[in-house]
MDTraj code that builds the backbone (N, CA, C; nanometers):
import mdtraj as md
import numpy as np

residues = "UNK UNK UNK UNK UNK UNK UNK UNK UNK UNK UNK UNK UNK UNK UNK UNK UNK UNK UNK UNK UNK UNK UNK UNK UNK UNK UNK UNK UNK UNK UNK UNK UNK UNK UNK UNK UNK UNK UNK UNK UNK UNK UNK UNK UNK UNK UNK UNK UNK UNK UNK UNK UNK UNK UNK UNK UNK UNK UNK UNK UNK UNK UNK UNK UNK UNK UNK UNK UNK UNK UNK UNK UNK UNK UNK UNK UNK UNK UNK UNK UNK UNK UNK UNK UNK UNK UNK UNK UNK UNK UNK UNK UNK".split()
xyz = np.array([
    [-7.8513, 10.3675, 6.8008],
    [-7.8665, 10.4766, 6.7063],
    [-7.9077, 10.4222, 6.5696],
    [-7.9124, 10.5238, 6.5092],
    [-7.9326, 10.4323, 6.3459],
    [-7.8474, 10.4489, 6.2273],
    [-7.6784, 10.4694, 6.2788],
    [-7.6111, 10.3991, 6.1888],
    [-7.5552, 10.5509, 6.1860],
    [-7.4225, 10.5330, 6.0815],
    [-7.3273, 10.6728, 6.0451],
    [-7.3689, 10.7147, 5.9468],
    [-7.4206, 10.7840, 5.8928],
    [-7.4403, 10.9189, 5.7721],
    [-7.4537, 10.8045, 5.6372],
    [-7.3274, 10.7692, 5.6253],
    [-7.3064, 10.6699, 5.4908],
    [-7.3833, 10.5752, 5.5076],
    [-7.4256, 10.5272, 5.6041],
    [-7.5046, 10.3995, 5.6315],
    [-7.6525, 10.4438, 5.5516],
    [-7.7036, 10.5376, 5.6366],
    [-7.8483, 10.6555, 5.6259],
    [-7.8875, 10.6946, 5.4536],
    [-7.7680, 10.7754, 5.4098],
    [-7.7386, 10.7856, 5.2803],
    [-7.7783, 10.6755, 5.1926],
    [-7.6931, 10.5548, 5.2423],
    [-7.7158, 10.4806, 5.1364],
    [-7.8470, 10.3909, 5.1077],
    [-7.8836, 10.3680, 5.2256],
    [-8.0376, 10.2940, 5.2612],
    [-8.1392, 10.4051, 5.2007],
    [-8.1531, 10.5767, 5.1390],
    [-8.2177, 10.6690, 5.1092],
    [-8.1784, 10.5673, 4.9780],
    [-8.0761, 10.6135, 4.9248],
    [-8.0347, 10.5815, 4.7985],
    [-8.1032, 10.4528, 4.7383],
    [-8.0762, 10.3310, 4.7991],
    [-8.1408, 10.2308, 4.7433],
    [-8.2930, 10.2444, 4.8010],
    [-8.3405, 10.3043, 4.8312],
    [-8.4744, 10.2951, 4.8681],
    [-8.5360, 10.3871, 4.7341],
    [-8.4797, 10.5472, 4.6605],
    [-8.4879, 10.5531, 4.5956],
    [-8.4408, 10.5346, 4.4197],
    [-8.3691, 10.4090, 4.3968],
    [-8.3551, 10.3314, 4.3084],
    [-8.4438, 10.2393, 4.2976],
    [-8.5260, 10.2031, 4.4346],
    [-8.5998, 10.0848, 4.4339],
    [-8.7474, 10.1089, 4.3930],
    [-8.7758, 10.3263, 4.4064],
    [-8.8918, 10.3737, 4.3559],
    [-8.8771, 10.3909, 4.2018],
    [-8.7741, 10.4226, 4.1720],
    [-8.7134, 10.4924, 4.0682],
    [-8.7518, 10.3246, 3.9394],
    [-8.7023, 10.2388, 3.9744],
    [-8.7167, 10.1184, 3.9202],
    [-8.8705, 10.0393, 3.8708],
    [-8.9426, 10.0435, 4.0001],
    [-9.0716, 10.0448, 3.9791],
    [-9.1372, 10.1482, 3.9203],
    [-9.1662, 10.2592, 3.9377],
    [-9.1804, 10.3879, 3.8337],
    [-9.1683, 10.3483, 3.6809],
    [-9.0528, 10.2818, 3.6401],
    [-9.0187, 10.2695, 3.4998],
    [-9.0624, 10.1472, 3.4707],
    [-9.0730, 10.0268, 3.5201],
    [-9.0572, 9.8646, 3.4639],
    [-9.1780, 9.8701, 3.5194],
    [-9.2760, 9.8632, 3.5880],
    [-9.3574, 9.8771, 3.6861],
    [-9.5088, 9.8508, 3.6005],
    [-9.5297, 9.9858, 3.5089],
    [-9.6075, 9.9123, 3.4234],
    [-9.5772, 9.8300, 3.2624],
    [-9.4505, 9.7844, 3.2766],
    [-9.4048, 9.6553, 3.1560],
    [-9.4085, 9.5547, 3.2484],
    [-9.4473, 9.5132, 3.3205],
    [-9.3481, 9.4193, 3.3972],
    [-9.4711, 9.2824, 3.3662],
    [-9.5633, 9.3012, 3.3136],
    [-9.6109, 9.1682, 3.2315],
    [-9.5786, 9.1416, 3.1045],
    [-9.5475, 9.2999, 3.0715],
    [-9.4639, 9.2352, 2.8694],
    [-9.2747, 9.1730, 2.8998],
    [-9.2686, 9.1996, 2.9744],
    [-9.1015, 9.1697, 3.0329],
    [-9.1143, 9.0412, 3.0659],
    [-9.2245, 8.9798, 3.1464],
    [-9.1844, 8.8723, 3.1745],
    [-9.2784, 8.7760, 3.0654],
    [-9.2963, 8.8229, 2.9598],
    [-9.3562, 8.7169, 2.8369],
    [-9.2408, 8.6909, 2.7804],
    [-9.1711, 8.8367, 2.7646],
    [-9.0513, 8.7942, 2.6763],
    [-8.9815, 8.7600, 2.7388],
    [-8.9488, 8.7565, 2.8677],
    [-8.8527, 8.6468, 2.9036],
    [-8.8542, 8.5181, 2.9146],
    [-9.0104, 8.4382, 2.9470],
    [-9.0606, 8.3538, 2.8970],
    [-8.9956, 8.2641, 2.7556],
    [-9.0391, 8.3993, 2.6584],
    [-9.0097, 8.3454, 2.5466],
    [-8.8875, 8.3407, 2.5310],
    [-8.8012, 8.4223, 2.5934],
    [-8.6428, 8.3661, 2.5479],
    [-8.5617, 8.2160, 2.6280],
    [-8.6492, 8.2474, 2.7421],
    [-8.6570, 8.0620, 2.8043],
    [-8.6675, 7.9164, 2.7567],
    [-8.7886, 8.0007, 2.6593],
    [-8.8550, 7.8859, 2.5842],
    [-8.7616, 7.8520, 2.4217],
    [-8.7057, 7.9627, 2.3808],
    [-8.6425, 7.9606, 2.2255],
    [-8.4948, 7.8807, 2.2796],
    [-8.4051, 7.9265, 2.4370],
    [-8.2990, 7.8532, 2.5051],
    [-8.3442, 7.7179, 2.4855],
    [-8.4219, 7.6997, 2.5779],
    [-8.5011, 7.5506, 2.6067],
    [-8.4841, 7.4529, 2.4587],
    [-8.5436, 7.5024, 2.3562],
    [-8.5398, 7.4772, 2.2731],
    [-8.3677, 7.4578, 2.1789],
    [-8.3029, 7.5150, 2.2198],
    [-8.1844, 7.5004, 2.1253],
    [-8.0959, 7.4304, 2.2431],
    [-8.1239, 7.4239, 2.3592],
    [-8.0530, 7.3275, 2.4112],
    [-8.1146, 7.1679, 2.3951],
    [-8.2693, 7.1651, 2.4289],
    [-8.3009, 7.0097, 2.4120],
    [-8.2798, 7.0119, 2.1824],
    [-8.2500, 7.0595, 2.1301],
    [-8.2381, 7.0527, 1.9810],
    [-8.2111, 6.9128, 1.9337],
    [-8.1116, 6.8922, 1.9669],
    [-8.0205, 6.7635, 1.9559],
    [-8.1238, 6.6225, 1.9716],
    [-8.1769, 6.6505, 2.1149],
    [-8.2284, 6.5290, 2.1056],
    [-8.4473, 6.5395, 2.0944],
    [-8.4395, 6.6348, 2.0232],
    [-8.5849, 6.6100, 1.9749],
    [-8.5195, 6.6239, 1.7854],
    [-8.4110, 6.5982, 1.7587],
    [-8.3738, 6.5408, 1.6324],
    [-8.3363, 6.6682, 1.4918],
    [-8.3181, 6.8074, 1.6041],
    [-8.2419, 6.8985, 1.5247],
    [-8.0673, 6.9050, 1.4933],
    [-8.0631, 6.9696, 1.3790],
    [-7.9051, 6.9104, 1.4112],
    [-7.8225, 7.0650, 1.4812],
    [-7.7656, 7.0213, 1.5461],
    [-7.7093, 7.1202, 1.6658],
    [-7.5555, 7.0929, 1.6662],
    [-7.4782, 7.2214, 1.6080],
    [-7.3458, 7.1998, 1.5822],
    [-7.2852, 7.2196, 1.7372],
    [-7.3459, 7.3011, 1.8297],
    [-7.2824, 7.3088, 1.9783],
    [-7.3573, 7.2315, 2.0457],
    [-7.4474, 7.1187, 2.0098],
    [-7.4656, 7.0011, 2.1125],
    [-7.3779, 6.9601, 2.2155],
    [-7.2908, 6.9597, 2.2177],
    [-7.1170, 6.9412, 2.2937],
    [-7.1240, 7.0237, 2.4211],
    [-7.1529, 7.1572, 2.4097],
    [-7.1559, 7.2581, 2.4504],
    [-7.2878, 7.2206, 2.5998],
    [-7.3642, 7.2655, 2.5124],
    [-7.5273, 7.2757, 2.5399],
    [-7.5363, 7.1021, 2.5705],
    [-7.4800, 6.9868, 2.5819],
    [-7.5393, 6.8869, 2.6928],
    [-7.5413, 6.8967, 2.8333],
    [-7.4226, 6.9730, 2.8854],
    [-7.4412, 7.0261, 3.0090],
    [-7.5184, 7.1058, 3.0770],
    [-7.5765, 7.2099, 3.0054],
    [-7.6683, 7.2909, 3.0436],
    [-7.8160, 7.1670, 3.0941],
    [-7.8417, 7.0723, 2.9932],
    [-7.9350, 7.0047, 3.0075],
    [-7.9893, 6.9351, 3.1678],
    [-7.9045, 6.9268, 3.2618],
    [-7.9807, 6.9060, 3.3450],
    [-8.0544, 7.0304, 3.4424],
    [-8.0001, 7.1547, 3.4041],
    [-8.0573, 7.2554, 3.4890],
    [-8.1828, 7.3226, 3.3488],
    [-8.2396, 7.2163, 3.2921],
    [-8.3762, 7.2535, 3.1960],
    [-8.4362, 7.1393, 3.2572],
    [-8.4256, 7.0491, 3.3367],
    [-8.5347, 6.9619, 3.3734],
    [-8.6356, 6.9886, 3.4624],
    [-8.5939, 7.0770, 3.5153],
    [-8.7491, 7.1391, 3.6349],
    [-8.8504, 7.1958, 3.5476],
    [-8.7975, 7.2715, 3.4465],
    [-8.9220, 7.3347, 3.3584],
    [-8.9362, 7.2792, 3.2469],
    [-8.9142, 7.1983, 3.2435],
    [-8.9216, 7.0924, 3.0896],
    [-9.0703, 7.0395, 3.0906],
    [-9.1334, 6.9788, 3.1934],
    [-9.2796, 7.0019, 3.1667],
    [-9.3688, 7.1059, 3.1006],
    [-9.3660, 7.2156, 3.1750],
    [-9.3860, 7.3837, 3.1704],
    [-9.3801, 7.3591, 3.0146],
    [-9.2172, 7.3709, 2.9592],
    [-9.2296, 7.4172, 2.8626],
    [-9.3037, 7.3342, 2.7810],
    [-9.2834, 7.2027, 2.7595],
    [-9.3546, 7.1065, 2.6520],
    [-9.4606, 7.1169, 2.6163],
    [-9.5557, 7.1621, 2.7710],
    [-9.6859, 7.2498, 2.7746],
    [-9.7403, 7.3647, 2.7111],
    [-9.6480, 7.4326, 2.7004],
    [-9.6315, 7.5856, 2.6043],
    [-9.6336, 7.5449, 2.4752],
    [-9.5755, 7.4858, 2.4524],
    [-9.5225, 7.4325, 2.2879],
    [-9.5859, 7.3764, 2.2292],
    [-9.7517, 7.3268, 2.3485],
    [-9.8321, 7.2626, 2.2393],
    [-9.8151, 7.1115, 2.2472],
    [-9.6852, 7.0144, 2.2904],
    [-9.7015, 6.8957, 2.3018],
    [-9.7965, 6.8164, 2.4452],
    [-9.9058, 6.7244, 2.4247],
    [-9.9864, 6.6724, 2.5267],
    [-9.8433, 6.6240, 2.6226],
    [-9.7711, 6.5313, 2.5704],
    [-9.6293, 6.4508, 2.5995],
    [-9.5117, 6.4456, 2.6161],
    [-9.4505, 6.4568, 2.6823],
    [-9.2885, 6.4526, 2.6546],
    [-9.2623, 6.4036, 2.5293],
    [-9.1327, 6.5092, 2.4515],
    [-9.1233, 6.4676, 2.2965],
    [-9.0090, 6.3721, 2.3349],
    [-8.9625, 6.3818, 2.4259],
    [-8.8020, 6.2759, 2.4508],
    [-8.8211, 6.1374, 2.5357],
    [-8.7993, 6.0441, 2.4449],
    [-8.8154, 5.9224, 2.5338],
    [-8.7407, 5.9217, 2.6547],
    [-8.6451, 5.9716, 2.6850],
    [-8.5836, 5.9263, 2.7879],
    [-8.5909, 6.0206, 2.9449],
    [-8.7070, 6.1239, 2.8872],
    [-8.7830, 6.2220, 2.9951],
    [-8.8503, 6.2527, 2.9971],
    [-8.9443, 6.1486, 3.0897],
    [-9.0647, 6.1176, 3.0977],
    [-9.1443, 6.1853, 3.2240],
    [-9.2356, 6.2937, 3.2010],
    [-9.2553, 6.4048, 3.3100],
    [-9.4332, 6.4083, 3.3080],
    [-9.4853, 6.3900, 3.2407],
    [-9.6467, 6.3445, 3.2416],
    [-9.6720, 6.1634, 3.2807],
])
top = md.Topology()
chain = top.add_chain()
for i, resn in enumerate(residues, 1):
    res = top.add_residue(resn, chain, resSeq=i)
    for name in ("N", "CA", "C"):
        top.add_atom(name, md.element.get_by_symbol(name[0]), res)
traj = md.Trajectory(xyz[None], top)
C-alpha cells in the first residue's frame, strides 16, 4: 500500500514546503549564495587574522576552528586577490 494517512499527509506537506521554498529563494538564490560567500570569506578572514599579522583578541578561540578553513583556504586567497599563500606555514599553490 502506500502508507497510513499521516505518512501521505506528510510527504504532501513537505513536497509543498519544498514548492513553497523554491517559489520564494528560487529567484535570489545567486544573490544568497554571494553573500554567503562573502560571509565565508569575512569568517575566513577573522579566523586566519592572527596569523596573517592582525591582532585578534579571540585568537584562543578561533585556533581551533583553523583546521576546518584548510580545504577552502586556496579558494579563498584566490578571491582576495593574493597570487600566493599569505601564510608561510600553508603552502597550497
Amino acid at each position: 500500500m502506500h502508507g497510513t494517512a499521516a505518512q501521505r499527509l506528510s510527504r504532501r506537506w513537505a513536497a509543498f514546503r519544498d514548492g513553497l521554498t523554491e517559489y520564494y529563494a528560487g529567484p535570489y538564490r545567486q544573490t544568497l549564495a554571494r553573500e554567503r560567500r562573502d560571509e565565508d570569506d569575512l569568517f575566513t578572514l577573522v579566523v586566519l587574522g592572527e596569523a596573517l599579522g592582525v591582532p585578534d583578541p579571540a585568537a584562543y578561540y578561533s585556533a581551533e576552528l583553523m583546521p576546518m578553513l584548510t580545504e577552502d583556504f586556496h579558494a579563498w586567497h584566490r578571491r582576495m586577490g593574493m597570487p600566493r599563500s599569505p601564510l608561510d606555514q600553508v603552502s597550497c599553490c
